[in-house]
ROTIKOL-328863 format. One record per residue (C-alpha): chain; x, y, z; residue in one letter; residue number from 1. Coordinates in Angstrom, 2 decimals. Example, Ala and Ser with C-alpha at 12.3 -4.5 7.8 and 13.67 -1.06 7.14 Angstrom:
2
<pt unit="A" c1="12.30" c2="-4.50" c3="7.80" code="a" pos="1"/>
<pt unit="A" c1="13.67" c2="-1.06" c3="7.14" code="s" pos="2"/>
REM end
This chain:
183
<pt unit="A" c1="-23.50" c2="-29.19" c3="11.61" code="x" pos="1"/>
<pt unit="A" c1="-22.92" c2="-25.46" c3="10.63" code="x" pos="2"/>
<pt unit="A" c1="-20.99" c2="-25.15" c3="7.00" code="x" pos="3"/>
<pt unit="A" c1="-18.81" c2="-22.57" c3="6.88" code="x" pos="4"/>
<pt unit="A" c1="-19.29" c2="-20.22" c3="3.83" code="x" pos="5"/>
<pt unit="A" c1="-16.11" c2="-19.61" c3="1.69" code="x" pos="6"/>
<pt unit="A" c1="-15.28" c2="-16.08" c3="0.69" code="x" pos="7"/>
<pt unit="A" c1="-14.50" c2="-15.00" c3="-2.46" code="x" pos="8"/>
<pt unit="A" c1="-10.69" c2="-13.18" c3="-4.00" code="x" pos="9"/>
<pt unit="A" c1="-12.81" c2="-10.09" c3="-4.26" code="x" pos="10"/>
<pt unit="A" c1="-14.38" c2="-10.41" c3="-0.87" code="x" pos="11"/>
<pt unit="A" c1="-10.60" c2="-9.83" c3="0.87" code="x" pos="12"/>
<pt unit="A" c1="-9.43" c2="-7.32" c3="-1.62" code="x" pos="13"/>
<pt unit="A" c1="-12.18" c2="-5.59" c3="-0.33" code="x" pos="14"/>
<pt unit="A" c1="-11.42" c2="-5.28" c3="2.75" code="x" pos="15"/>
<pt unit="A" c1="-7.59" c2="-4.50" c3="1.92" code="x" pos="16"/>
<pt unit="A" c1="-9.50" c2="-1.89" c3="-0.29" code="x" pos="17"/>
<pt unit="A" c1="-10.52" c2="-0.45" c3="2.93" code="x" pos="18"/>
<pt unit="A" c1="-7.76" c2="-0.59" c3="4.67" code="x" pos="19"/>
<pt unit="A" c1="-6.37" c2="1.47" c3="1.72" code="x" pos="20"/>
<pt unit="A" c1="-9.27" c2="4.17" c3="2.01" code="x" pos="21"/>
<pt unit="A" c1="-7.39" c2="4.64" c3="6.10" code="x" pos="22"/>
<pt unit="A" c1="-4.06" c2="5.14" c3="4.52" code="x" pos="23"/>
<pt unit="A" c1="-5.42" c2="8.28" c3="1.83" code="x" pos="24"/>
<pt unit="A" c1="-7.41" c2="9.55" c3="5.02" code="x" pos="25"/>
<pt unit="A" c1="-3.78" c2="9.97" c3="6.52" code="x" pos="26"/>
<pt unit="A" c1="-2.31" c2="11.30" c3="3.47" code="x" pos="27"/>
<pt unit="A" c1="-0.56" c2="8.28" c3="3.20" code="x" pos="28"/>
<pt unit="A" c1="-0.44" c2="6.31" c3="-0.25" code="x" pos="29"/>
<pt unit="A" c1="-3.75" c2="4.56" c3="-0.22" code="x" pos="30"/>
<pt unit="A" c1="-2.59" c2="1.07" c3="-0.48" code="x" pos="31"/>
<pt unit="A" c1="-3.93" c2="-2.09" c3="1.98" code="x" pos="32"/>
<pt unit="A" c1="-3.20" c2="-5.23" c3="2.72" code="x" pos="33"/>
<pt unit="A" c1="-5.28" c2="-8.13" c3="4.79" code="x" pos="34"/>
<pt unit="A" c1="-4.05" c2="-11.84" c3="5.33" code="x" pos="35"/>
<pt unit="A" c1="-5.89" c2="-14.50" c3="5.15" code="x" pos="36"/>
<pt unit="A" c1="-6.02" c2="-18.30" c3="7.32" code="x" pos="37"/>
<pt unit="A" c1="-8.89" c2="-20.59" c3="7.55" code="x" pos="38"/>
<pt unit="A" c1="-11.36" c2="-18.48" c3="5.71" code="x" pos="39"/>
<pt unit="A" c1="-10.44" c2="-15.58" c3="8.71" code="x" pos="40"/>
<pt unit="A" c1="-8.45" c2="-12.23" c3="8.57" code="x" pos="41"/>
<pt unit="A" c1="-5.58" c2="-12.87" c3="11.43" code="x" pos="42"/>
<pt unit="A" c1="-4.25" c2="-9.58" c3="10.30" code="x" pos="43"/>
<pt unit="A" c1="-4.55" c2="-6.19" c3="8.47" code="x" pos="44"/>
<pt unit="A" c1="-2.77" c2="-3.31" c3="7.54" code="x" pos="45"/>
<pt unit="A" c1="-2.30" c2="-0.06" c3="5.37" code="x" pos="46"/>
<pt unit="A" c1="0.57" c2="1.86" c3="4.08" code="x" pos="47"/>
<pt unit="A" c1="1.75" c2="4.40" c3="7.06" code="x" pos="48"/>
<pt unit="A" c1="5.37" c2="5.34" c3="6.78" code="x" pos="49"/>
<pt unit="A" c1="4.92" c2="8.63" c3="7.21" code="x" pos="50"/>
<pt unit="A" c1="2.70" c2="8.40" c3="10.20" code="x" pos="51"/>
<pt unit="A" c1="4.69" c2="6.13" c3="11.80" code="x" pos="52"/>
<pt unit="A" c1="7.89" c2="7.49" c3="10.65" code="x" pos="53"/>
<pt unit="A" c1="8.82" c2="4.08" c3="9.54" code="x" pos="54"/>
<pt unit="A" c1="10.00" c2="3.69" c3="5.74" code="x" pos="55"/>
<pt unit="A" c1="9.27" c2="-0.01" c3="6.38" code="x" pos="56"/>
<pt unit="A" c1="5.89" c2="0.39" c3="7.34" code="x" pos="57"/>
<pt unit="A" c1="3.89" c2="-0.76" c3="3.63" code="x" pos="58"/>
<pt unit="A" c1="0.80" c2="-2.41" c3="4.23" code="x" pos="59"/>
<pt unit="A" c1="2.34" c2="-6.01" c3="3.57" code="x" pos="60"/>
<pt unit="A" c1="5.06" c2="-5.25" c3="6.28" code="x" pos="61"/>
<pt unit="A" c1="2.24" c2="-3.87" c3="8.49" code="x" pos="62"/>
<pt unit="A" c1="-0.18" c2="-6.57" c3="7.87" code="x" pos="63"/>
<pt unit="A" c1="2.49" c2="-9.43" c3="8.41" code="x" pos="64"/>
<pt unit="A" c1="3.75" c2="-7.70" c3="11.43" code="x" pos="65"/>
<pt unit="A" c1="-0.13" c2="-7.55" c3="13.00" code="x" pos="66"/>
<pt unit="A" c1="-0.52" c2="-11.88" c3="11.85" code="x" pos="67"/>
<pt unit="A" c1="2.53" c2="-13.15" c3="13.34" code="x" pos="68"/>
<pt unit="A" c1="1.71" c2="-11.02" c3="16.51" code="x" pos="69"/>
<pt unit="A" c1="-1.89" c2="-12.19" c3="16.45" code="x" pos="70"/>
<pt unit="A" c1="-0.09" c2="-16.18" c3="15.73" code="x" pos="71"/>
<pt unit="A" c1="2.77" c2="-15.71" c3="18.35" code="x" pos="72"/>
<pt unit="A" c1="5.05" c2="-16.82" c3="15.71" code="x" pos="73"/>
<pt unit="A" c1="7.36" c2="-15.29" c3="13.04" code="x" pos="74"/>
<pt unit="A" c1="6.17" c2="-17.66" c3="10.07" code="x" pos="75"/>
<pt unit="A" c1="2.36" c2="-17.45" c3="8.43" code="x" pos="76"/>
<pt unit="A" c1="0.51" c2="-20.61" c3="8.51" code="x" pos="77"/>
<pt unit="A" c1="0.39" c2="-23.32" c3="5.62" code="x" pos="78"/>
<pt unit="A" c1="-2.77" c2="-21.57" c3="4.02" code="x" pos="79"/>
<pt unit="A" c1="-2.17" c2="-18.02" c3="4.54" code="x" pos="80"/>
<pt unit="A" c1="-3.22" c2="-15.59" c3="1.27" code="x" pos="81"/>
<pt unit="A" c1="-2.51" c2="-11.97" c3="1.84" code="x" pos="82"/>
<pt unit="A" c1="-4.59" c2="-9.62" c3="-0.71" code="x" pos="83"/>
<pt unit="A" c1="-3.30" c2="-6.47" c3="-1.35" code="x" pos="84"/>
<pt unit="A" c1="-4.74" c2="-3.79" c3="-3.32" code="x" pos="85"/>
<pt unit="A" c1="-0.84" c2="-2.81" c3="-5.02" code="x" pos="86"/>
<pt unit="A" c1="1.61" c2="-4.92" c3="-6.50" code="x" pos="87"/>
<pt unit="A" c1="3.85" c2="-5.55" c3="-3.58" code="x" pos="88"/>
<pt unit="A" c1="7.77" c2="-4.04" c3="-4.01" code="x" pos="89"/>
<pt unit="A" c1="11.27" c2="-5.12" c3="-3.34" code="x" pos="90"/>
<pt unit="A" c1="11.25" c2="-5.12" c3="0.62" code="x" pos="91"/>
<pt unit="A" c1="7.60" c2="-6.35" c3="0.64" code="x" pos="92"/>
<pt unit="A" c1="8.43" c2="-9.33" c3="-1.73" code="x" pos="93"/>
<pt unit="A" c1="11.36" c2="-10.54" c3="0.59" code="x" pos="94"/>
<pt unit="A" c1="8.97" c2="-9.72" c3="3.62" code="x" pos="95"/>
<pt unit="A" c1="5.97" c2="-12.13" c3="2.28" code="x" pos="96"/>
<pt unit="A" c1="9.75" c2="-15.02" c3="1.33" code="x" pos="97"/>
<pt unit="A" c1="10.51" c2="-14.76" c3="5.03" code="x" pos="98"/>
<pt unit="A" c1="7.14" c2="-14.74" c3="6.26" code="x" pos="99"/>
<pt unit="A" c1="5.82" c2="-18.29" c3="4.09" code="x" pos="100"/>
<pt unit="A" c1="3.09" c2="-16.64" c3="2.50" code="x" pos="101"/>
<pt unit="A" c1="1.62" c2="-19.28" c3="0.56" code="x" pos="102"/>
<pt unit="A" c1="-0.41" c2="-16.72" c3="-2.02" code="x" pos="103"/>
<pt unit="A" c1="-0.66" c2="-13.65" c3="-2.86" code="x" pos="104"/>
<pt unit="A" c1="-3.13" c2="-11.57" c3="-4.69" code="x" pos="105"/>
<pt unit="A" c1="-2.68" c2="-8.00" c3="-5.68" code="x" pos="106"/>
<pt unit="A" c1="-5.35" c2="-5.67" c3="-7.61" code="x" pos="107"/>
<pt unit="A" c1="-3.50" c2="-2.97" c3="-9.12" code="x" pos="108"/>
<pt unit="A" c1="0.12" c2="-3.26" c3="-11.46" code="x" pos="109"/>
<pt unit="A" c1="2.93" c2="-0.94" c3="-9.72" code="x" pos="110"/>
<pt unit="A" c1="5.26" c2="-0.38" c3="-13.37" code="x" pos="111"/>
<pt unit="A" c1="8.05" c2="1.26" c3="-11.56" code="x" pos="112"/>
<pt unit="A" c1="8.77" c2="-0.66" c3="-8.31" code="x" pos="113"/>
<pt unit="A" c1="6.42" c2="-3.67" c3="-9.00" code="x" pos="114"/>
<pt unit="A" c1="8.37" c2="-6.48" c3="-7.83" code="x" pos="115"/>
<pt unit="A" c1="6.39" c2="-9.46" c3="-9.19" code="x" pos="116"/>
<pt unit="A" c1="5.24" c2="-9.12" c3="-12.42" code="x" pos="117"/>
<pt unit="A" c1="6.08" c2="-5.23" c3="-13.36" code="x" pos="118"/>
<pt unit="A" c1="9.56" c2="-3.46" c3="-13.05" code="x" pos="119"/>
<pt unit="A" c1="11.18" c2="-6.57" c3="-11.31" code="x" pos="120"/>
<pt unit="A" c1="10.32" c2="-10.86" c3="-11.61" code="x" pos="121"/>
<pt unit="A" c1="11.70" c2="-11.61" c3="-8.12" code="x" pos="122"/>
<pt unit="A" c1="10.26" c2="-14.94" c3="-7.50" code="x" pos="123"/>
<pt unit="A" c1="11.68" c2="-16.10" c3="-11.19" code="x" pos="124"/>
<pt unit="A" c1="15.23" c2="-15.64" c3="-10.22" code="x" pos="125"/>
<pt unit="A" c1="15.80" c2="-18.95" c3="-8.70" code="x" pos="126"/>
<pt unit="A" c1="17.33" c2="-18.05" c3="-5.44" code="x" pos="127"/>
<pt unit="A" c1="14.72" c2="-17.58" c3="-2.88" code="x" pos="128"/>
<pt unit="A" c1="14.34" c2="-20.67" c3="-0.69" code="x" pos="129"/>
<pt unit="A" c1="10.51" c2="-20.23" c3="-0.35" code="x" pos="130"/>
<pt unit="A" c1="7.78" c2="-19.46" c3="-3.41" code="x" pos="131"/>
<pt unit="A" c1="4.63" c2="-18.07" c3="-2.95" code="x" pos="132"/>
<pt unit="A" c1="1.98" c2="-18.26" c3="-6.12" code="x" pos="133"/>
<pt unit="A" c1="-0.01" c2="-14.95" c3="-6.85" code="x" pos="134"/>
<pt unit="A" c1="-2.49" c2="-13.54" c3="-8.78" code="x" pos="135"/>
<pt unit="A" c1="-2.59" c2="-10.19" c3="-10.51" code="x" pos="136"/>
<pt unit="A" c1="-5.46" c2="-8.09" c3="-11.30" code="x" pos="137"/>
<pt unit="A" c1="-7.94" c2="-8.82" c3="-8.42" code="x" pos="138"/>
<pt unit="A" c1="-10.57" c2="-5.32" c3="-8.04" code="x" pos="139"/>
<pt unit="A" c1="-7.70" c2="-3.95" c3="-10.78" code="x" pos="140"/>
<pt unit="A" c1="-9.71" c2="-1.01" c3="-11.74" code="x" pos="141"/>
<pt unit="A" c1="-11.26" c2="0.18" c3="-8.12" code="x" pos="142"/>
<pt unit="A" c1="-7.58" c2="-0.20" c3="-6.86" code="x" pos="143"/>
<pt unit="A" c1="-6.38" c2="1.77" c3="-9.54" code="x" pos="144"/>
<pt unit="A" c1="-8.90" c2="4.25" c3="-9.52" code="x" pos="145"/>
<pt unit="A" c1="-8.29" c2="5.18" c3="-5.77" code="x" pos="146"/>
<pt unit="A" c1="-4.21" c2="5.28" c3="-6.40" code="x" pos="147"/>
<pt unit="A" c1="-5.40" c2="7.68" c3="-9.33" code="x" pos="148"/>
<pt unit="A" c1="-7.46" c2="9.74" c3="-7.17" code="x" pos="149"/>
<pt unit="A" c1="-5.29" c2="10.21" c3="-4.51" code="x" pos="150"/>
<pt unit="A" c1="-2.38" c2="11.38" c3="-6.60" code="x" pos="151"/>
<pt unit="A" c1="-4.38" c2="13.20" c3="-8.86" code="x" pos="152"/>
<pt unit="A" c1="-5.29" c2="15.23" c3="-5.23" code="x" pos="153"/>
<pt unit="A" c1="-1.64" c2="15.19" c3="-4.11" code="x" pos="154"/>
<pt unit="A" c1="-0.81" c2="16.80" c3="-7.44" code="x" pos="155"/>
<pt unit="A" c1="-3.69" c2="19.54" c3="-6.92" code="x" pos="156"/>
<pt unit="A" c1="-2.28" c2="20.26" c3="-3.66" code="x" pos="157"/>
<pt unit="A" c1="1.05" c2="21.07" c3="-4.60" code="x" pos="158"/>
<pt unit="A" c1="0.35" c2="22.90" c3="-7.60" code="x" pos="159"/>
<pt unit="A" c1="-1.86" c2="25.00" c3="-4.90" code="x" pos="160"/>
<pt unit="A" c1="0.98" c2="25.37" c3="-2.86" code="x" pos="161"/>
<pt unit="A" c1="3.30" c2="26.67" c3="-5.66" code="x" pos="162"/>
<pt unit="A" c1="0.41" c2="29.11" c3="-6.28" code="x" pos="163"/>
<pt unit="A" c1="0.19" c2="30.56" c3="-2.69" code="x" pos="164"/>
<pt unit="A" c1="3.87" c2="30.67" c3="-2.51" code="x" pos="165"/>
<pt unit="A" c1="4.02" c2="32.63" c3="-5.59" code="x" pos="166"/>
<pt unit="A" c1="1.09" c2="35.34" c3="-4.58" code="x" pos="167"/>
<pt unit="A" c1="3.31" c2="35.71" c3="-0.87" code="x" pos="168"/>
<pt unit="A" c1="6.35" c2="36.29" c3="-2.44" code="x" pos="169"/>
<pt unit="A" c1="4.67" c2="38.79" c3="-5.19" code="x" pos="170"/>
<pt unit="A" c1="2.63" c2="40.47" c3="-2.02" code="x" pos="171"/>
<pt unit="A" c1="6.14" c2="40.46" c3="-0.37" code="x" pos="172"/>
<pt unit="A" c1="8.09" c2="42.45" c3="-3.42" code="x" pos="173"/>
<pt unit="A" c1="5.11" c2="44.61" c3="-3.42" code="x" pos="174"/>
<pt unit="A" c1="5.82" c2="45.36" c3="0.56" code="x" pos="175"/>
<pt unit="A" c1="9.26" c2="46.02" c3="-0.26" code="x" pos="176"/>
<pt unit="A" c1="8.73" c2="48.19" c3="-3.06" code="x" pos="177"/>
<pt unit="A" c1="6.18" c2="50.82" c3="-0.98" code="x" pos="178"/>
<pt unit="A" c1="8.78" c2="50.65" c3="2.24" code="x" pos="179"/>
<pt unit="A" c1="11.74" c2="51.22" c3="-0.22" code="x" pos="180"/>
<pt unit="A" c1="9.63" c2="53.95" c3="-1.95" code="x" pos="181"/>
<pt unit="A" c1="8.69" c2="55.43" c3="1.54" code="x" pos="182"/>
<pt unit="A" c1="12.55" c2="55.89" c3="2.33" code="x" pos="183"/>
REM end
């Protein structure tokens, strides 16, 4: 009799770690999600709204999506832990009610949409029919650190873009200038 070995939190948030590292090669937000049943991924996802020009597409919404595909039905099973690398939001939080998530597991705090434990306390409200339990801080810092990274590129990028527009439009006046002095 073969005993099947158990996986650990920071196995999973691992793997939704590198489902993030596919949303930043995008240019998407680098968040990822994977969920969990019987000790097997049954499905996986990363943030792609912009891709797939879909405002609902967040790597929860993604990941649930691929599961209840995979599990011809609309509800999780019994045992089913998504791990995802950012606190999950508003729409993802009601996504993961709907769905019967039993547990989720998140590695990074989101302060200003956080919908668990940081901007909002959804689940303490009293009115969902269905509560999941979760845990915070899961790979915290190497979920972080690549949310850091990629906005700390984003932010390069644009400031490099206000650069090059500034040097056209100065190369421009310049243009004018000669062809206004040539007349």
């Amino acid at each position: 009799m073969s005993e099947q070995i158990q996986f650990s939190d920071e196995y999973w948030m691992q793997l939704a770690y590198e489902q993030a590292a596919k949303a930043a090669e995008l240019q998407e937000i680098p968040v990822g999600a994977v969920i969990v049943s019987q000790n097997k991924v049954i499905g996986a996802g990363f943030n792609a709204p912009i891709s797939m020009q879909d405002p609902t597409a967040h790597a929860e919404i993604v990941a649930i999506r691929e599961a209840c595909k995979n599990l011809e039905n609309y509800r999780l099973p019994d045992d089913a832990t998504i791990y995802v690398t950012l606190e999950p939001c508003t729409m993802c939080v009601g996504a993961l009610v709907h769905s019967r998530i039993q547990r989720v597991v998140f590695g990074a705090i989101e302060p200003k949409a956080g919908s668990l434990v940081s901007a909002r306390q959804l689940l303490s409200a009293g009115y969902y029919n269905h509560i999941f339990s979760f845990e915070q801080g899961c790979l915290q810092e190497q979920c972080s650190a690549q949310l850091s990274t990629f906005f700390k590129m984003r932010r390069a990028q644009k400031r490099e873009l206000k650069l090059q527009e500034k040097i056209n439009n100065t190369e421009q006046l310049q243009q004018n200038q000669v062809i206004s002095n040539d007349n």
